[in-house]
N, C-alpha and C positions, 0 to 999 in steps of 0.2 A: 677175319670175316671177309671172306669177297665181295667185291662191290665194281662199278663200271667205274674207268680209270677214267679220273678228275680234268684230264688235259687230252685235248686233239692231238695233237704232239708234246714227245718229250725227247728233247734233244740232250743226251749226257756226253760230258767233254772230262778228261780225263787233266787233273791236276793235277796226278801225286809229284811230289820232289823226291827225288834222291840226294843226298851228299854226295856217293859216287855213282859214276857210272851214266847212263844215259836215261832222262826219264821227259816225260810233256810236259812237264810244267819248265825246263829247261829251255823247250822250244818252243813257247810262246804260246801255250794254250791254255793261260791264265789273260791272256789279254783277247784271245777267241773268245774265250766265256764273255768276256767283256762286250767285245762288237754283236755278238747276239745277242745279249741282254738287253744292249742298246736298242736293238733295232727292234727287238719285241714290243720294248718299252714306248718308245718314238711311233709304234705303229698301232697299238692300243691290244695290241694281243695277250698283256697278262691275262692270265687268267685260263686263256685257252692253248697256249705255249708255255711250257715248262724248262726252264735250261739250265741245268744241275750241274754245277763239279760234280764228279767223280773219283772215285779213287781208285786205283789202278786199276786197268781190263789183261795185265800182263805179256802186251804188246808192244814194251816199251820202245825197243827199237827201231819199230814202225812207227811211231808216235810225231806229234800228236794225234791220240785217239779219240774219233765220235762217232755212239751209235745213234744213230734215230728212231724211233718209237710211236706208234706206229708208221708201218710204209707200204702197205696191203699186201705185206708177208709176213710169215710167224720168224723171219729171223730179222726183221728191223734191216737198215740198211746201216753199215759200218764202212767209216772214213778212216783212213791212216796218212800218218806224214801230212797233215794238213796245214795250210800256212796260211799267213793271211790273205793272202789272194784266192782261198780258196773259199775264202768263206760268202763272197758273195753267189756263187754259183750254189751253195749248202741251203744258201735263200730262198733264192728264186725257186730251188728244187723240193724242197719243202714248207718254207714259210709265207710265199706270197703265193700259192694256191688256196687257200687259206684267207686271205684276204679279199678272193673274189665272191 
């Protein structure tokens, strides 16, 4: 049944693990999920911020993968190769608009 989506934002970070081969949860984007959950948490936005493992968007390469949800386009905005220095810029750009 359709209904209006529960969260302002929903930010999905992709964790799958591989054994072999190259995948995001190799490079560090099981501790992304982290520092945004953090910061959601610390800033009082559960509820209105959603920040989801994922399991694979088939980009591994490019990886770590995050799309965002809504970003006043129907294709969401998509992050690849994301590290941790990028995530404060992921913030500002969509989590602390949100907070004014």
């Amino acid at each position: 049944m359709e209904q209006h989506h529960p969260y302002e934002k929903l930010i999905s970070v992709c964790v799958n693990f591989r054994e072999e081969g190259s995948c995001c949860a190799k490079r560090g984007s099981v501790e992304i999920v982290e520092t945004l959950k953090g910061y959601v948490k610390k800033n009082g936005l559960k509820g209105r911020i959603r920040v989801a493992r994922s399991g694979c968007f088939g980009l591994c390469e490019m990886g770590p993968n995050i799309a965002v949800y809504p970003d006043g386009s129907d294709q969401g905005t998509w992050y690849k190769g994301v590290g941790p220095d990028d995530v404060g810029s992921i913030i500002e750009k969509h989590i602390v608009p949100l907070q004014k």
